[in-house]
gemmi code that builds the backbone of each chain (N, CA, C; Angstrom):
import gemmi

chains = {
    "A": [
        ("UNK", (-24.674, -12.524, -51.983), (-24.757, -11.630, -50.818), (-24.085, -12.275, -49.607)),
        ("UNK", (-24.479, -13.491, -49.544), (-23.704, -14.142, -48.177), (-22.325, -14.274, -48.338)),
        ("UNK", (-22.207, -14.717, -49.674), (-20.975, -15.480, -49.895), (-19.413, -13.512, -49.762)),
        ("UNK", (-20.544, -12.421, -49.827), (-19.584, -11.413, -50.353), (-19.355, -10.752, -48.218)),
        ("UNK", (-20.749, -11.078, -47.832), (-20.392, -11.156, -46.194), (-19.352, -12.063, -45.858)),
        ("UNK", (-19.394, -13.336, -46.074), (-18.390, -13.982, -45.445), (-17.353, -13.957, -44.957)),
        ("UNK", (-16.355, -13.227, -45.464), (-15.154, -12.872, -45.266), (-15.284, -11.510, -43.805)),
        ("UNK", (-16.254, -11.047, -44.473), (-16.222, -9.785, -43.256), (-16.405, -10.449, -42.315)),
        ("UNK", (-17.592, -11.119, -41.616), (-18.176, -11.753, -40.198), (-16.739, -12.600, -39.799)),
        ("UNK", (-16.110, -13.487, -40.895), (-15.018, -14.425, -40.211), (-14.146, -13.068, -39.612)),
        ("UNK", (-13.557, -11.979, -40.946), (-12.799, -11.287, -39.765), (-12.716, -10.907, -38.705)),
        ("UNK", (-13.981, -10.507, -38.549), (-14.852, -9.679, -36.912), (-14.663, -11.053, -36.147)),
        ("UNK", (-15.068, -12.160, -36.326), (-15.219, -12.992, -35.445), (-13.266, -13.034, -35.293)),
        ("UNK", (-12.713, -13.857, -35.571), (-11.216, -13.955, -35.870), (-10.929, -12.709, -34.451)),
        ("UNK", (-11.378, -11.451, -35.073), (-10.549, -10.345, -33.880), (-11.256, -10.067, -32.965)),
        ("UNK", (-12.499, -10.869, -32.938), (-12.730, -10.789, -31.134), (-12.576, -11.107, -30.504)),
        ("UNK", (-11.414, -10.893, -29.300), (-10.742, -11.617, -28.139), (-11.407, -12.902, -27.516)),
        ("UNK", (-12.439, -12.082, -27.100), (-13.507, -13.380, -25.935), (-13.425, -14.736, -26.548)),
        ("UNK", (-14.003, -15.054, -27.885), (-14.695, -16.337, -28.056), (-12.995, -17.178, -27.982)),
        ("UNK", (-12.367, -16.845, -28.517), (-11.041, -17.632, -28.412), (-10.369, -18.109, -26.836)),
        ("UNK", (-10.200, -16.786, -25.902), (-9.971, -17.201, -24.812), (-11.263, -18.095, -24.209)),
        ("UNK", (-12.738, -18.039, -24.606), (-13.494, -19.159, -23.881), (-12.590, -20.290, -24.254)),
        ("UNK", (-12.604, -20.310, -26.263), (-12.722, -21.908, -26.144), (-11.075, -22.124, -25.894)),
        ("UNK", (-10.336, -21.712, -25.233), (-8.804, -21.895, -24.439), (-9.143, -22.407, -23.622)),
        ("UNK", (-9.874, -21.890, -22.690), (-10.359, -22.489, -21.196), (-11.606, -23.228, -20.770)),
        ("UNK", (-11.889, -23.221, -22.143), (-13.071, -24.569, -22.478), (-11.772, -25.999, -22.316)),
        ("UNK", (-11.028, -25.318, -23.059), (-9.869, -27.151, -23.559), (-9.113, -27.277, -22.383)),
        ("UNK", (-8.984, -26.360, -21.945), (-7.891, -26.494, -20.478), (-9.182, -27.200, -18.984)),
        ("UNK", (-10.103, -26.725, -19.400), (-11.130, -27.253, -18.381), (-12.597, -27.748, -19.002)),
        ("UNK", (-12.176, -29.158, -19.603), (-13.568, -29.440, -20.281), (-14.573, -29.825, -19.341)),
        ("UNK", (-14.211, -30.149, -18.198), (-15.736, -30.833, -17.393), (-15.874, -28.982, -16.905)),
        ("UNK", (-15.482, -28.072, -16.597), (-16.224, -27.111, -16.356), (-17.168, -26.455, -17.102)),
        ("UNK", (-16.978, -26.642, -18.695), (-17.586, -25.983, -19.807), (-18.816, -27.406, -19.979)),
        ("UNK", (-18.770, -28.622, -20.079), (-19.983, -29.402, -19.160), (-20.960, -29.049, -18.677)),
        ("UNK", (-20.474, -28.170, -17.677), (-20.671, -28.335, -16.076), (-21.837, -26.727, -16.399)),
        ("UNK", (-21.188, -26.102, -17.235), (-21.587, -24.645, -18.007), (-22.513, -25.327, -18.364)),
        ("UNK", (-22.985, -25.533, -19.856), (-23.420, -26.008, -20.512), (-24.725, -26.916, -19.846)),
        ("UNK", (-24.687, -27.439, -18.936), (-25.634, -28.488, -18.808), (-26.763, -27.515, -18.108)),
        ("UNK", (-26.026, -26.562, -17.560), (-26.680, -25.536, -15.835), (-27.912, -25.326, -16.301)),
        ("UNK", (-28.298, -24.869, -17.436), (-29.683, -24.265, -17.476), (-30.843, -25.392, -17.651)),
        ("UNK", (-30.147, -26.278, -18.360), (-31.188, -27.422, -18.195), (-31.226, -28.668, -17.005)),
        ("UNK", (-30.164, -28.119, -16.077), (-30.217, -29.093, -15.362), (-31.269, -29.198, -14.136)),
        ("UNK", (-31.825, -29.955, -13.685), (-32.871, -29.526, -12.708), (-32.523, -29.488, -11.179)),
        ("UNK", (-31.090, -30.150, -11.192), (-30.499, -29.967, -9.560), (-30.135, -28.726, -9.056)),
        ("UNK", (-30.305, -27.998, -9.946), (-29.944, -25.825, -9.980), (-30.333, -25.983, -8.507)),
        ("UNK", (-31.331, -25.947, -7.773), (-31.470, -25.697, -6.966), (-31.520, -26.429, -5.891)),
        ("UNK", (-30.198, -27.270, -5.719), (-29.941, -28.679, -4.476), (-30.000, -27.816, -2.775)),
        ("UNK", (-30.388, -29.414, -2.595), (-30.927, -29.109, -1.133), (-29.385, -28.274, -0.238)),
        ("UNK", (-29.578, -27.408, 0.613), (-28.712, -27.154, 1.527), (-28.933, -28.315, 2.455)),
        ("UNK", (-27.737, -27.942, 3.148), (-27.611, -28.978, 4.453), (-28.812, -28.587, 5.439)),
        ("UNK", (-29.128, -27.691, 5.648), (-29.966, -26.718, 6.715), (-31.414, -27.584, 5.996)),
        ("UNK", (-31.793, -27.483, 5.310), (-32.938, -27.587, 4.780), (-33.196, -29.279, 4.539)),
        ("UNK", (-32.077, -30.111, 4.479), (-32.077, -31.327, 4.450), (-32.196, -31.512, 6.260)),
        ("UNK", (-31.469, -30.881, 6.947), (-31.800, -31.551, 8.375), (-33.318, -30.911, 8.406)),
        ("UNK", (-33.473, -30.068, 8.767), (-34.809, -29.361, 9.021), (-36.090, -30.157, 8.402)),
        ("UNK", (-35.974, -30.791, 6.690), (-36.955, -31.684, 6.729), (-36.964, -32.923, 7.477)),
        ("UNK", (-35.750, -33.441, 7.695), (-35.463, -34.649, 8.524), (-35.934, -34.679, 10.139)),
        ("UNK", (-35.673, -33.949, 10.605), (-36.423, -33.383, 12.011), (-38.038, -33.858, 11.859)),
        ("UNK", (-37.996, -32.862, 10.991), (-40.007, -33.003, 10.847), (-40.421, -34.253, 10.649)),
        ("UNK", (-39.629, -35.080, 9.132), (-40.362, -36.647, 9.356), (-40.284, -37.490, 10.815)),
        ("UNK", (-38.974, -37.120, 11.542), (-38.767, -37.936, 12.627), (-39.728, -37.499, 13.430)),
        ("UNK", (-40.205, -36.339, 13.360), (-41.341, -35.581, 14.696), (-42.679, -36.421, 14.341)),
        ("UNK", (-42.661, -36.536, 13.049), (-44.507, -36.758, 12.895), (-44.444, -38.080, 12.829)),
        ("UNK", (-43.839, -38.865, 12.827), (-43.730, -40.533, 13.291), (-44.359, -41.013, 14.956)),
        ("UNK", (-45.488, -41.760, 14.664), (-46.457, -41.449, 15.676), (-45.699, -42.028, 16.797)),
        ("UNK", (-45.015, -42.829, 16.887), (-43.862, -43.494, 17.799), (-43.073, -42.789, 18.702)),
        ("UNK", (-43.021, -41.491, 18.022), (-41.703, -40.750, 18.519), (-42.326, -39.654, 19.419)),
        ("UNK", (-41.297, -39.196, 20.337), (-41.421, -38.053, 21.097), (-40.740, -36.717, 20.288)),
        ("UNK", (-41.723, -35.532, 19.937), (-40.652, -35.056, 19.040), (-39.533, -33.989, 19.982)),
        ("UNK", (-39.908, -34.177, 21.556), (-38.962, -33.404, 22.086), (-37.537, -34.228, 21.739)),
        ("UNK", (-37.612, -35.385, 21.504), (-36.169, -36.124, 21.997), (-35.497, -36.462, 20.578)),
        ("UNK", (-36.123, -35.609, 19.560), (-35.752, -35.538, 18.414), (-34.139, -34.339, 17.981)),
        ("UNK", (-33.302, -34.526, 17.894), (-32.424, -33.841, 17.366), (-31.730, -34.029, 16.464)),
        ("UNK", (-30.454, -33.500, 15.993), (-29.958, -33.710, 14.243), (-29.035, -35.080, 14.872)),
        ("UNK", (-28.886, -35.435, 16.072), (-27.585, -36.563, 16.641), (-28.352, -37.471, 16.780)),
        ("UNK", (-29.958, -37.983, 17.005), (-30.269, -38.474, 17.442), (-29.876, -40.291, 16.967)),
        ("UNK", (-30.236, -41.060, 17.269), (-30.193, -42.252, 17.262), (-31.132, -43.119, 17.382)),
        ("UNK", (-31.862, -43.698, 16.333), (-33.147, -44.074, 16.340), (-33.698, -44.802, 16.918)),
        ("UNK", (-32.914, -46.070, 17.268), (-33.142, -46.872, 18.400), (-32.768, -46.693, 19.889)),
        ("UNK", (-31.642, -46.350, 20.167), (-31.358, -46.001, 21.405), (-31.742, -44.870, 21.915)),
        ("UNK", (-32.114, -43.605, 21.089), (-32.301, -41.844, 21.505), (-33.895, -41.734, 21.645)),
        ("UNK", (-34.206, -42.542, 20.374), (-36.244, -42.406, 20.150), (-36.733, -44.122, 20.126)),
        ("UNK", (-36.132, -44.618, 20.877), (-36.929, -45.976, 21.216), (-37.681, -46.592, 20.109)),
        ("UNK", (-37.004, -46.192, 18.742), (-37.493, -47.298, 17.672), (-36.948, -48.660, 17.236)),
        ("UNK", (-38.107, -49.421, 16.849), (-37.657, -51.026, 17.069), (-36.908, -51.169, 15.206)),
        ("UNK", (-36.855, -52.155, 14.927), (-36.587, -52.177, 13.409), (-37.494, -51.981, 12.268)),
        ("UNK", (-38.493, -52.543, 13.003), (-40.061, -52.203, 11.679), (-40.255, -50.759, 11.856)),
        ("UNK", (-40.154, -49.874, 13.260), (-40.094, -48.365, 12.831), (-39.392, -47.894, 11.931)),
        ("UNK", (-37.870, -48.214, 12.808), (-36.954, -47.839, 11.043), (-37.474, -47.865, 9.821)),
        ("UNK", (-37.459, -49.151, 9.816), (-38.079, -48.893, 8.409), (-39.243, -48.060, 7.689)),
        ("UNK", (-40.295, -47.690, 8.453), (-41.004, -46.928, 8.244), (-40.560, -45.265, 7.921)),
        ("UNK", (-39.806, -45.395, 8.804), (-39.202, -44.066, 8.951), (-38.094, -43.631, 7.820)),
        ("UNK", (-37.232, -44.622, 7.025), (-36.322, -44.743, 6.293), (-37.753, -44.780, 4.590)),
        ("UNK", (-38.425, -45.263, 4.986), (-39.435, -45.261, 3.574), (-39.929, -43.855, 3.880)),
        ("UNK", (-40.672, -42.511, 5.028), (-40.898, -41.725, 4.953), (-39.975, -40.503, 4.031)),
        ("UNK", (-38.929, -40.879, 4.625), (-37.665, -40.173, 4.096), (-37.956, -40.247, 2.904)),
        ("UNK", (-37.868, -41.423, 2.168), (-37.924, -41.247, 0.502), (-38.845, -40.754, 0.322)),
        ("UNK", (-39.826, -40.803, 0.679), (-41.247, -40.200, 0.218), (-40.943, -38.243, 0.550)),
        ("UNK", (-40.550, -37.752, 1.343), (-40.060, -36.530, 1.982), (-39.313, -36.151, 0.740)),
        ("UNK", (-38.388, -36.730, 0.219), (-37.358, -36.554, -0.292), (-37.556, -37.007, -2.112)),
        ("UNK", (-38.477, -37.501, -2.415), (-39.006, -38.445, -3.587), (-37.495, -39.095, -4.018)),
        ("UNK", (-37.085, -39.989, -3.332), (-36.120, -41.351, -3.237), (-36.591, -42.356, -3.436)),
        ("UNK", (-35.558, -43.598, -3.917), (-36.074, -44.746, -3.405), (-34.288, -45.987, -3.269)),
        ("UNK", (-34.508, -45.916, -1.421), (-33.268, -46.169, -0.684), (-33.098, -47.265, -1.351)),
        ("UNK", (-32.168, -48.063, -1.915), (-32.426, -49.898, -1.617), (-32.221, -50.354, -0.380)),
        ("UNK", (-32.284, -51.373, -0.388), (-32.658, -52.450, 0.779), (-31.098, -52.029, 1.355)),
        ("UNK", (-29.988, -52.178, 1.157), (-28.905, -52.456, 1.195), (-28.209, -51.332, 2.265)),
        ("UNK", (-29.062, -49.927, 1.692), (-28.433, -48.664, 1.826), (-29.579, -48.422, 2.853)),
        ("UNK", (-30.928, -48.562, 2.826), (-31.791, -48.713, 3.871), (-31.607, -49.634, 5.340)),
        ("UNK", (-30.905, -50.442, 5.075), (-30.606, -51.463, 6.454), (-29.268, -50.443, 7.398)),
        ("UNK", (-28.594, -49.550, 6.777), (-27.360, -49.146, 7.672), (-27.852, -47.780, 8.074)),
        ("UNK", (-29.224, -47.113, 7.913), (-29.765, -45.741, 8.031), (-30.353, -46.511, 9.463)),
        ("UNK", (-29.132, -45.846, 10.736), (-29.753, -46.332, 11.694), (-30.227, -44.652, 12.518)),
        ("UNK", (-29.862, -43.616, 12.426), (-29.923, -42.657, 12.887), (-29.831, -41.061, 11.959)),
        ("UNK", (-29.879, -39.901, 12.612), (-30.681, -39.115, 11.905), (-29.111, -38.672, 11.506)),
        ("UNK", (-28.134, -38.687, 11.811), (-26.206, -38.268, 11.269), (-26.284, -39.126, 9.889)),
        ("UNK", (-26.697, -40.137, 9.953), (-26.676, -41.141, 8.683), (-27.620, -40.489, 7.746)),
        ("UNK", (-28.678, -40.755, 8.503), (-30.319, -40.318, 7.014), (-29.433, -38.432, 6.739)),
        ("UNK", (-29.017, -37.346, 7.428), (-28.626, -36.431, 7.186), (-27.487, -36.559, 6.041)),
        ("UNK", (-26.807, -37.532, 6.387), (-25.667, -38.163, 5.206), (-26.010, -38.593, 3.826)),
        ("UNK", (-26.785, -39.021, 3.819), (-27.619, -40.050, 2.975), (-27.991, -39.179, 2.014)),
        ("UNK", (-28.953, -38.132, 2.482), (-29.854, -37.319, 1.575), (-28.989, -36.451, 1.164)),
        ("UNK", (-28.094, -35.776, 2.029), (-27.194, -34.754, 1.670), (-26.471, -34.878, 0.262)),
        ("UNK", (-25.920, -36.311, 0.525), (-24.964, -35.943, -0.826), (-25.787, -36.913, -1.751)),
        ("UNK", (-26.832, -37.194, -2.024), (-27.959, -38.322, -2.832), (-28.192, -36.630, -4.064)),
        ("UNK", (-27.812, -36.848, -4.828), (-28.123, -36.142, -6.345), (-29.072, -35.691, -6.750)),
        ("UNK", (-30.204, -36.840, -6.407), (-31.082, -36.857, -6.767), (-32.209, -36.065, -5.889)),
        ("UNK", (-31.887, -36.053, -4.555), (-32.723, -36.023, -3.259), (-33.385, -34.364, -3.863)),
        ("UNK", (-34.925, -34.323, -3.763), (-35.865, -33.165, -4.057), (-36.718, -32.782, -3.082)),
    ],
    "B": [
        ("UNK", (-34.461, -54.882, 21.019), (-33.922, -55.345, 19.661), (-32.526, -55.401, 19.497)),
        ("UNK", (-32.010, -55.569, 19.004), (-30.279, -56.103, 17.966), (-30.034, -55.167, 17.977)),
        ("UNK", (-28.682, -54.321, 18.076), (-28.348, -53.275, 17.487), (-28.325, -53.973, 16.337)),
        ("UNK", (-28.703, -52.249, 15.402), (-28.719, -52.281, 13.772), (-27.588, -52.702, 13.197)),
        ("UNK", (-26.319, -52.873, 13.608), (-25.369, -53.225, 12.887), (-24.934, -54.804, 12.929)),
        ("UNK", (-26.000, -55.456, 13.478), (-25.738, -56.609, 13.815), (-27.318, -57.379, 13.716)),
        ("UNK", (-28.034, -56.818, 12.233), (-28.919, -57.075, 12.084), (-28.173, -58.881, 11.473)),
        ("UNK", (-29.065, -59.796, 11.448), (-29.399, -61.344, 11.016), (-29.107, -61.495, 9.636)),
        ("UNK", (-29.314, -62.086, 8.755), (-29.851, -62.370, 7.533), (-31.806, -62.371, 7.205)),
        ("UNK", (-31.918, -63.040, 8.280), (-33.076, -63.761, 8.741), (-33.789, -62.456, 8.715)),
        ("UNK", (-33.040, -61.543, 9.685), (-34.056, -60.523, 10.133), (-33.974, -59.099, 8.566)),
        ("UNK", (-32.941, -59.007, 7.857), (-33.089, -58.313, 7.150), (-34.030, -58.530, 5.797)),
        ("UNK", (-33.894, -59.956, 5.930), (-34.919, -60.651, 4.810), (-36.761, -60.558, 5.000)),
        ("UNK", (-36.771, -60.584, 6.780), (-37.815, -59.865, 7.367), (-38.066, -58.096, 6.595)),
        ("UNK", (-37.446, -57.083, 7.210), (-37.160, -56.314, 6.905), (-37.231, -55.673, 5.491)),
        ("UNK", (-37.110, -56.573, 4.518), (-36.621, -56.411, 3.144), (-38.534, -56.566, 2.990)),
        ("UNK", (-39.160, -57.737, 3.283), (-40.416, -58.099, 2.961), (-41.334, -57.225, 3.460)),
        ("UNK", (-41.211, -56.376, 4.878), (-42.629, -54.960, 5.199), (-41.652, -54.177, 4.017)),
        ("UNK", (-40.367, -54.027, 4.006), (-40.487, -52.842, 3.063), (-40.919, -52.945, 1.245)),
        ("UNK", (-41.416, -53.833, 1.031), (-41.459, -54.725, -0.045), (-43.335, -54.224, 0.019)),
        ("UNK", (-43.709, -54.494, 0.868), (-45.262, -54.265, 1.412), (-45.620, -53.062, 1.690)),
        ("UNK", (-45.071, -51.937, 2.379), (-45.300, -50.371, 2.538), (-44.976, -49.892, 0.989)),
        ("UNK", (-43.771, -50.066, -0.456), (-43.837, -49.623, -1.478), (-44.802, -50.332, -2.287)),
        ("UNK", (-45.410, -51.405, -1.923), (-46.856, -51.754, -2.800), (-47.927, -50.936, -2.318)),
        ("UNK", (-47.997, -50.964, -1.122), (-49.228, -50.225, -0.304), (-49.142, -48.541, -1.440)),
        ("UNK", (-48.248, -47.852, -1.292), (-47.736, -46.773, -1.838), (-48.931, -46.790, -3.424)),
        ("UNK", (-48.585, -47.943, -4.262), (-48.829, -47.725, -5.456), (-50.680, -47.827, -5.318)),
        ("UNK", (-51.601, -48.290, -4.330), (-53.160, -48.104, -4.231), (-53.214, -47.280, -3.954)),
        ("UNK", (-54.776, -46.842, -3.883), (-55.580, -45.258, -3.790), (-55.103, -44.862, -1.891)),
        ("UNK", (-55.660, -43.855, -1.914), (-54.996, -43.636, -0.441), (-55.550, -44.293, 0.513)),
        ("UNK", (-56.887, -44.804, 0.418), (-57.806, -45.170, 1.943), (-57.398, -46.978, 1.961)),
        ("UNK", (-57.214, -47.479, 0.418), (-56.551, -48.868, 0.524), (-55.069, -48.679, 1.219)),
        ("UNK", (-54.470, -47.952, 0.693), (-53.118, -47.788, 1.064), (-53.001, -47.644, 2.707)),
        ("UNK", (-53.391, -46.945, 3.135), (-54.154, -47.166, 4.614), (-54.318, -48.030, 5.713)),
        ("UNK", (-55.151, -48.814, 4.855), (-55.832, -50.227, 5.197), (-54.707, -51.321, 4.707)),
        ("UNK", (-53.906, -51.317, 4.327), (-52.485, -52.340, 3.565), (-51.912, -51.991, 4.660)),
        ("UNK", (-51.433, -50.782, 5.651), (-50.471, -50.300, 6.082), (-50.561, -50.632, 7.550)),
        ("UNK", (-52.153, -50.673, 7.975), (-52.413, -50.861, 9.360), (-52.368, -52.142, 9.450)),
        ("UNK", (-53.008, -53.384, 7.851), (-53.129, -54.988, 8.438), (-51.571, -55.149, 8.406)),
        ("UNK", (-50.829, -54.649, 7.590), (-49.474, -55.401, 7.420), (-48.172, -54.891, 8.243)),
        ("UNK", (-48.650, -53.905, 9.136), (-48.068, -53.288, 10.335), (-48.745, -54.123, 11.621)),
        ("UNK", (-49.768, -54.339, 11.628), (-50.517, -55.234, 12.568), (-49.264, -56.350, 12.549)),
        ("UNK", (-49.752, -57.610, 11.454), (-49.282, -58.557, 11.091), (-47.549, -59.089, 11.415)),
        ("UNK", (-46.715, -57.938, 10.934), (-45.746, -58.489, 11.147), (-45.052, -57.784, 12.420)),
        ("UNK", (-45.738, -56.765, 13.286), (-45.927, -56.765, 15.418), (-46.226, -57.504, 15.717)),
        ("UNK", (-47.088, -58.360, 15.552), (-47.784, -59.430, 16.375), (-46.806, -60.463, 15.928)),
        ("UNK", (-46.531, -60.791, 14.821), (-45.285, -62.389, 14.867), (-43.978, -62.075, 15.312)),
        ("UNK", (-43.619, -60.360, 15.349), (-42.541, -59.986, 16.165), (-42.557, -60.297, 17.614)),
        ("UNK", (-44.073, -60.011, 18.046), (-44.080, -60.220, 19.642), (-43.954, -61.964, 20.097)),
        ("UNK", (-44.573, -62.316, 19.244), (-44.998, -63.825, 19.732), (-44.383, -64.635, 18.780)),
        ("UNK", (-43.268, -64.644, 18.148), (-43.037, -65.291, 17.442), (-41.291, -65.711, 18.057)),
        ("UNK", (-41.109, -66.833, 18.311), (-39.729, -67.163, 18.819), (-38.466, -67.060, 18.009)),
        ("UNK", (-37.539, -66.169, 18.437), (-36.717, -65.504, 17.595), (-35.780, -66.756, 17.102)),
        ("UNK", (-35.782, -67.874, 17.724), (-34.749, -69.005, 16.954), (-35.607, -70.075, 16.212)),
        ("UNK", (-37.003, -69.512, 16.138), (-38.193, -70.584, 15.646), (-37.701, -70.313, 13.983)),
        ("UNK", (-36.547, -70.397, 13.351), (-36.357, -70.400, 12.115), (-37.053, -70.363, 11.286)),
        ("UNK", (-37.242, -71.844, 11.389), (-38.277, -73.189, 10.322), (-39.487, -72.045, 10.178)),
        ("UNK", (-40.024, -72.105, 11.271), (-41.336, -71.029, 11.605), (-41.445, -69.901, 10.805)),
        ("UNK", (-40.289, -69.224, 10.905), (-39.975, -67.581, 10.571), (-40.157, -67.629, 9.228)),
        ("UNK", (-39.341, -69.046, 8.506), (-38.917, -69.166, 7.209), (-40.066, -69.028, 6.515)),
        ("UNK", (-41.247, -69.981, 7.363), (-42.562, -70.063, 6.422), (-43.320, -68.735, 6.655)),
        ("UNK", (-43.259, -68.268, 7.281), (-43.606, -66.792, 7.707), (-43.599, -65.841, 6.370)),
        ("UNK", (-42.026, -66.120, 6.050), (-41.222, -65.381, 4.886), (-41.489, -65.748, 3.438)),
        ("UNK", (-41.877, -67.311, 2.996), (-42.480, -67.453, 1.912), (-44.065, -66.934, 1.930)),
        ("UNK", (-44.543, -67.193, 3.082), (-46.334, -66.494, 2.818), (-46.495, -65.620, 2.278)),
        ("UNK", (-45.591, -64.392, 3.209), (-45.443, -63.447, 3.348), (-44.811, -62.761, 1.622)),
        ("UNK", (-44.064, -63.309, 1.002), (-43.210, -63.194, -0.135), (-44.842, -63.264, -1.350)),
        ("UNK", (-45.059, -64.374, -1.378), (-46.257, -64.974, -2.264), (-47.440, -63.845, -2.092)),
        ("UNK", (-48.407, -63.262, -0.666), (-49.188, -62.562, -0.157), (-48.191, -60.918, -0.680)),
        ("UNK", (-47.365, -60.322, -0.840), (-46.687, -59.342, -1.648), (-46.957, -59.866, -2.503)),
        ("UNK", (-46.769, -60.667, -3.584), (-46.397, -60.735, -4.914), (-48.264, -60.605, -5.742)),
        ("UNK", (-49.126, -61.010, -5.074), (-49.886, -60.837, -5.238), (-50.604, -60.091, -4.948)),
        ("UNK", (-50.695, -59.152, -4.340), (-50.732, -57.539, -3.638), (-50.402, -56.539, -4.685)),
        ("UNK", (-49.205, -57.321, -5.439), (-48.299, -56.556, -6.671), (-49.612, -56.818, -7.793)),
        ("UNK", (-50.084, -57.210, -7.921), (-50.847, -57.452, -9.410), (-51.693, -55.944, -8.848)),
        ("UNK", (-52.027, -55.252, -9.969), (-53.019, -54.179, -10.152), (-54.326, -53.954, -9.720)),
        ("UNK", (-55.224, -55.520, -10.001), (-56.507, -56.001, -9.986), (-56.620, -56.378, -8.370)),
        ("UNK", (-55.757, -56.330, -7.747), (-55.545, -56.490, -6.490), (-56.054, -55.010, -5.362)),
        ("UNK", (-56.870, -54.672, -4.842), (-56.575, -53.341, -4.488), (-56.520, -53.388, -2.839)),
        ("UNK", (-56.629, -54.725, -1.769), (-56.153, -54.384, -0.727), (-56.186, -55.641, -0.228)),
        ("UNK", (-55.687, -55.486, 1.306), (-55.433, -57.099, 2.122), (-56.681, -56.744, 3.126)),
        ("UNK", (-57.376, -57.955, 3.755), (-58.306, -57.973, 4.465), (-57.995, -58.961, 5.197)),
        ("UNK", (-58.406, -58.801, 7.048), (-58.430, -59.622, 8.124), (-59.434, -60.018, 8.778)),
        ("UNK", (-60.109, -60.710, 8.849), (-60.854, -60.619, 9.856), (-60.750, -61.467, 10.957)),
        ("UNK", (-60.578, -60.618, 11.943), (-60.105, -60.994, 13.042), (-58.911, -62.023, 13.109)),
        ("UNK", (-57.619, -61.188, 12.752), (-56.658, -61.509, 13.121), (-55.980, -62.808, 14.060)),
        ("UNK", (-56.624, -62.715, 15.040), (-56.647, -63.582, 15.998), (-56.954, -65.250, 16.097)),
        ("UNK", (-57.940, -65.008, 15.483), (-58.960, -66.251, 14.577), (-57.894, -67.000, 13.871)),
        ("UNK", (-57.611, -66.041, 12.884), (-57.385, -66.510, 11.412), (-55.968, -67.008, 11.311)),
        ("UNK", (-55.859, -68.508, 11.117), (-54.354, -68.577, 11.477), (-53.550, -68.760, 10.398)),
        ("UNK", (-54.392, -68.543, 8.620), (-53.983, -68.250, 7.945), (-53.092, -66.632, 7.415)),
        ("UNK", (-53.644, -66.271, 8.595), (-53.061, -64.666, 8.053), (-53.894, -64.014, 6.835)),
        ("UNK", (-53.602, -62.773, 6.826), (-54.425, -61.943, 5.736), (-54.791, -62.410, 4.531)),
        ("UNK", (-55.772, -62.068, 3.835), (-55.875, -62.749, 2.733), (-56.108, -61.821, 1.625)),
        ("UNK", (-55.578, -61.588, 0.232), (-56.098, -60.946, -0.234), (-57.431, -60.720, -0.681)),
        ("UNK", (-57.205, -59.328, -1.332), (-59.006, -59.059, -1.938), (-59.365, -58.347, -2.900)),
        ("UNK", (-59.651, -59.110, -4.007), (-59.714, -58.529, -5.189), (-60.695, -57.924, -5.786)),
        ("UNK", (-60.346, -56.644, -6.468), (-61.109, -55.560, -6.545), (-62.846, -56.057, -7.142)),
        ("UNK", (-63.646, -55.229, -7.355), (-65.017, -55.742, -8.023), (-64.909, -55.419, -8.847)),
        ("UNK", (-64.186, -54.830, -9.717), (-64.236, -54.278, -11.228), (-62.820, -55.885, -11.363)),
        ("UNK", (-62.588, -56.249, -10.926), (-61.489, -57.057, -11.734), (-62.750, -58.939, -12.093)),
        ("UNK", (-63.983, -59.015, -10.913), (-64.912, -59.958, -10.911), (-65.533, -59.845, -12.238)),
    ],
}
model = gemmi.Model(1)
for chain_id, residues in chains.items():
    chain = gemmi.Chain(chain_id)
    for i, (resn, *xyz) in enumerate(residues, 1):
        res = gemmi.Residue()
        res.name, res.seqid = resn, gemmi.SeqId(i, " ")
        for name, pos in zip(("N", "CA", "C"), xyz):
            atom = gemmi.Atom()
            atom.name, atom.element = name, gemmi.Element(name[0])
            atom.pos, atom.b_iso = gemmi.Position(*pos), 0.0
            res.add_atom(atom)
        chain.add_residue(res)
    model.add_chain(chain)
structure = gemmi.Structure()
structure.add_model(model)
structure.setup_entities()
C-alpha cells in the first residue's frame, strides 16, 4: 500500500512550487532560515524595547534611597547629575541586574558610570529580561 | 570621589570586594540578606570616610580581611555577618554561623 502511494505523494510533492522555492532561499540565506527555525522556541521573542529598557532604568535610579528622583533623567550622570559616590554605583549597577535578571562582570560593571551607558548596556545585552 | 574613568587598581579591587559581598548577601533568606547589606554597607563607609586614601599597606589589609570574611560568608552553613558595636570592635564583623550548622 505505501510502497504503491509512493510514487504519487513524490509527484505531488515534486510539482508543488512552494517547498522548492523555500528550500532556494533557505540556501541563498541560511542564517535567516536559523533565524526561522529557532523563533518559536526561542525565548528572546519578546526583547526589551528601548522605551521599556529606559523606563525600567529610571525607576531603579528613582528608588535608590540616595537619589533625588526629580534629578533623575535618561542623560543623567551618576556621580556628577545624582551625587553618587562609587559604593552607590555599585549598588545601583547590581540593582540593574537584579531589574534586569543579569549578572554585569566586574570589568563591564566598573565603566557603567551613568544612565546613557546602563541604557547601552541593557539595550543590546541578549540576555537582558 | 575620582571620576569613574580614572578609577585606581586599589580602588576597583575595593569595588570588586562590596560587589563580591552584595551577590553573597543575594544568595541568604531575605531578613539575613538585609542584615549582610546594612553591616557591609556600614563597614566599607566608615573605612571610606576615615580611612587614608594613600594608607595602602592599611587598605591592602583591609582587602585580604575583607576577601577571607566573603569567602566565608560564601559557605552555605554561614547565614549572616554580625557587629557589635562597630566602633568597639576593631576587628571588624565577624561571622555567624547558623544553629542548624552547631
Amino acid at each position: 500500500m505505501a510502497a504503491a502511494l509512493r510514487p504519487a505523494i513524490l509527484r505531488r510533492i515534486r510539482l508543488s512550487p512552494s517547498p522548492l522555492a523555500a528550500a532556494a532561499s533557505a540556501a541563498s540565506h541560511p542564517h535567516a532560515l536559523a533565524r526561522w527555525l529557532s523563533r518559536p522556541m526561542s525565548s528572546h521573542d519578546a526583547h526589551l524595547t528601548r522605551d521599556e529598557v529606559v523606563d525600567r532604568l529610571l525607576e531603579v535610579l528613582k528608588s535608590h534611597p540616595k537619589v533625588d528622583p526629580s534629578k533623575v533623567s535618561p542623560e543623567a550622570h551618576f556621580e556628577k547629575d545624582l551625587g553618587l559616590d562609587s559604593l552607590d554605583t555599585v549598588e545601583v549597577v547590581m540593582a540593574i541586574e537584579e531589574e534586569f535578571k543579569l549578572e554585569i562582570p566586574d570589568q563591564e560593571a566598573d565603566k557603567i558610570d551613568s544612565l546613557p551607558l546602563a541604557i547601552e548596556y541593557v539595550a543590546n545585552h541578549p540576555m537582558a529580561g | 570621589m575620582a571620576s569613574r574613568s580614572k578609577l585606581s587598581g586599589i580602588q576597583k579591587q575595593v569595588l570588586s570586594l562590596y560587589r563580591g559581598f552584595l551577590r553573597t548577601a543575594r544568595l541568604k533568606s531575605p531578613e539575613e540578606r538585609h542584615r549582610i547589606e546594612s553591616v557591609v554597607s556600614a563597614e566599607f563607609r566608615e573605612n571610606a570616610r576615615n580611612v587614608d586614601r594613600k594608607n595602602f599597606v592599611y587598605i591592602e589589609y583591609l582587602l585580604r580581611r575583607g576577601k577571607k570574611q566573603l569567602e566565608q560568608l560564601k559557605d552555605p552553613d554561614i547565614t549572616g555577618l554580625s557587629t557589635l558595636e562597630i566602633n568597639k570592635c576593631p576587628a571588624g564583623p565577624t561571622v555567624e554561623k547558623s544553629p542548624i550548622a552547631n
